[in-house]
PLY file of the C-alpha trace (Angstrom):
ply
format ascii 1.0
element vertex 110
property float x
property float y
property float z
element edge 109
property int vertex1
property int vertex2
end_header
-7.92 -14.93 -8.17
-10.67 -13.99 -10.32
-14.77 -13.08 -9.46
-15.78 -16.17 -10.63
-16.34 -19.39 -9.15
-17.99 -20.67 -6.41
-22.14 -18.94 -5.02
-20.06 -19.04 -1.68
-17.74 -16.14 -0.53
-14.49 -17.39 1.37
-11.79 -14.93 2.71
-9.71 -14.98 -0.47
-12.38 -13.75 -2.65
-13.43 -10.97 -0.01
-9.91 -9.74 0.26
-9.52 -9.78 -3.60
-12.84 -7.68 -3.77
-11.74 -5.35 -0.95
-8.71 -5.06 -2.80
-10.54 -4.07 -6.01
-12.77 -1.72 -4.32
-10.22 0.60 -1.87
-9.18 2.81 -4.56
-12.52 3.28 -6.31
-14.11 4.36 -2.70
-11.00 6.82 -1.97
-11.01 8.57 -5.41
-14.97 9.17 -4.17
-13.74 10.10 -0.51
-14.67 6.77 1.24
-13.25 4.54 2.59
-14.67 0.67 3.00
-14.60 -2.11 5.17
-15.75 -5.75 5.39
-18.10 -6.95 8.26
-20.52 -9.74 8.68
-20.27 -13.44 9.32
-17.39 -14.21 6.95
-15.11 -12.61 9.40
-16.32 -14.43 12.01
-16.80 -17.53 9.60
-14.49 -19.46 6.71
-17.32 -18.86 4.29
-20.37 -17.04 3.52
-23.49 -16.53 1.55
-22.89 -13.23 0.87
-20.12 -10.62 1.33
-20.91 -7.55 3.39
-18.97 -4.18 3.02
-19.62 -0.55 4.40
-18.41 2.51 3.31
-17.91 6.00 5.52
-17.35 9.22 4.20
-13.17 10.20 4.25
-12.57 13.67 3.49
-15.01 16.68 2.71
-16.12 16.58 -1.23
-17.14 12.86 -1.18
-19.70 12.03 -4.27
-23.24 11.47 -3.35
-23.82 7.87 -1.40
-25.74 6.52 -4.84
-23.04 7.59 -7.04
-20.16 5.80 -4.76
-23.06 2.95 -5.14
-23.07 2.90 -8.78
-18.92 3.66 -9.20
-18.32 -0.03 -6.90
-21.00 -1.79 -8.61
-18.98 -0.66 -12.17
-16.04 -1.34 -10.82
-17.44 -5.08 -9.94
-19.56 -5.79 -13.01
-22.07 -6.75 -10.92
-26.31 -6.26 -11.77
-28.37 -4.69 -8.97
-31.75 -6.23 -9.44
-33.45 -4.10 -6.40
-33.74 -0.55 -5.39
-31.35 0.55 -3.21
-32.80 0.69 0.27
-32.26 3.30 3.21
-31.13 1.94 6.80
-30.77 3.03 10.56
-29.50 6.56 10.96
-29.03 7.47 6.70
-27.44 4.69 5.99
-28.16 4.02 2.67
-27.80 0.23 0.89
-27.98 -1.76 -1.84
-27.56 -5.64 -2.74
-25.84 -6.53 -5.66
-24.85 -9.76 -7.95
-22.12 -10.51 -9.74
-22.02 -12.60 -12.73
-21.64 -15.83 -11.17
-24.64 -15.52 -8.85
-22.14 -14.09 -5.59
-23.86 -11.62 -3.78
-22.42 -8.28 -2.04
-24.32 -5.67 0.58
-22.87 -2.25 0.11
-23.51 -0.02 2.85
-22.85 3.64 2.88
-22.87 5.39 5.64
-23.49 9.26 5.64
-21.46 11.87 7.15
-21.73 12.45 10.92
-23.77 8.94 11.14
-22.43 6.35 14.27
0 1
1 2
2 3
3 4
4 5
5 6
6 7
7 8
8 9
9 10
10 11
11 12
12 13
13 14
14 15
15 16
16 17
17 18
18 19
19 20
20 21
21 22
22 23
23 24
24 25
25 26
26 27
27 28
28 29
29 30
30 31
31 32
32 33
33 34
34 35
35 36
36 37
37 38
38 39
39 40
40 41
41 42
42 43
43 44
44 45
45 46
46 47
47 48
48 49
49 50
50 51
51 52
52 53
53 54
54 55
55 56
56 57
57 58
58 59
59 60
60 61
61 62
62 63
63 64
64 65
65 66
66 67
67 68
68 69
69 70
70 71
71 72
72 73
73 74
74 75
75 76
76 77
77 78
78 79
79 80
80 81
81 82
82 83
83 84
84 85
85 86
86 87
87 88
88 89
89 90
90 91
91 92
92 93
93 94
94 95
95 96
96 97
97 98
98 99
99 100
100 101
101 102
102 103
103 104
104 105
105 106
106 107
107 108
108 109
């Protein structure tokens, strides 16, 4: 499976992208997860993930941000934007047009 293809996310390309992403969020101290309607769905316009802080030393929420979006190839177009409770997030394309919302949450946030 590869990152390119279809605008659409189905389950196959979120797990391959989960897949991709695990390590590079525990060698930060995070760990992610996938939520959204494609869990709930067989496809999706866009792939949601979140991220929560793992073990004490974690990088800075905008540096985990910029290691994933490396680690993707993707282009981030917008300014990263700051949710409910410090959550901060930002939405992100890949080359074929796909795009992903990465959430990070910050320590201590529920």
């Amino acid at each position: 499976m590869s990152l390119q293809g279809s605008p659409c996310w189905d389950r196959g390309g979120a797990a391959f992208v989960f897949t991709m992403l695990t390590p590079v969020a525990r060698e930060a101290g995070y760990i992610v997860g996938l939520y959204g309607s494609l869990l709930s769905q067989s496809h999706g316009r866009d792939l949601d993930i979140v991220a929560w802080p793992w073990r004490v030393g974690e990088v800075g929420r905008e540096e985990l941000l910029d290691r994933l979006c490396r680690a993707l190839g993707s282009v981030t177009a917008e300014p990263d934007y700051a949710g409910l409770r410090g959550v901060v997030a930002r939405t992100t394309k890949l080359p074929d047009g796909r795009t992903i919302e990465i959430a990070v949450l910050c320590r201590g946030s529920s």
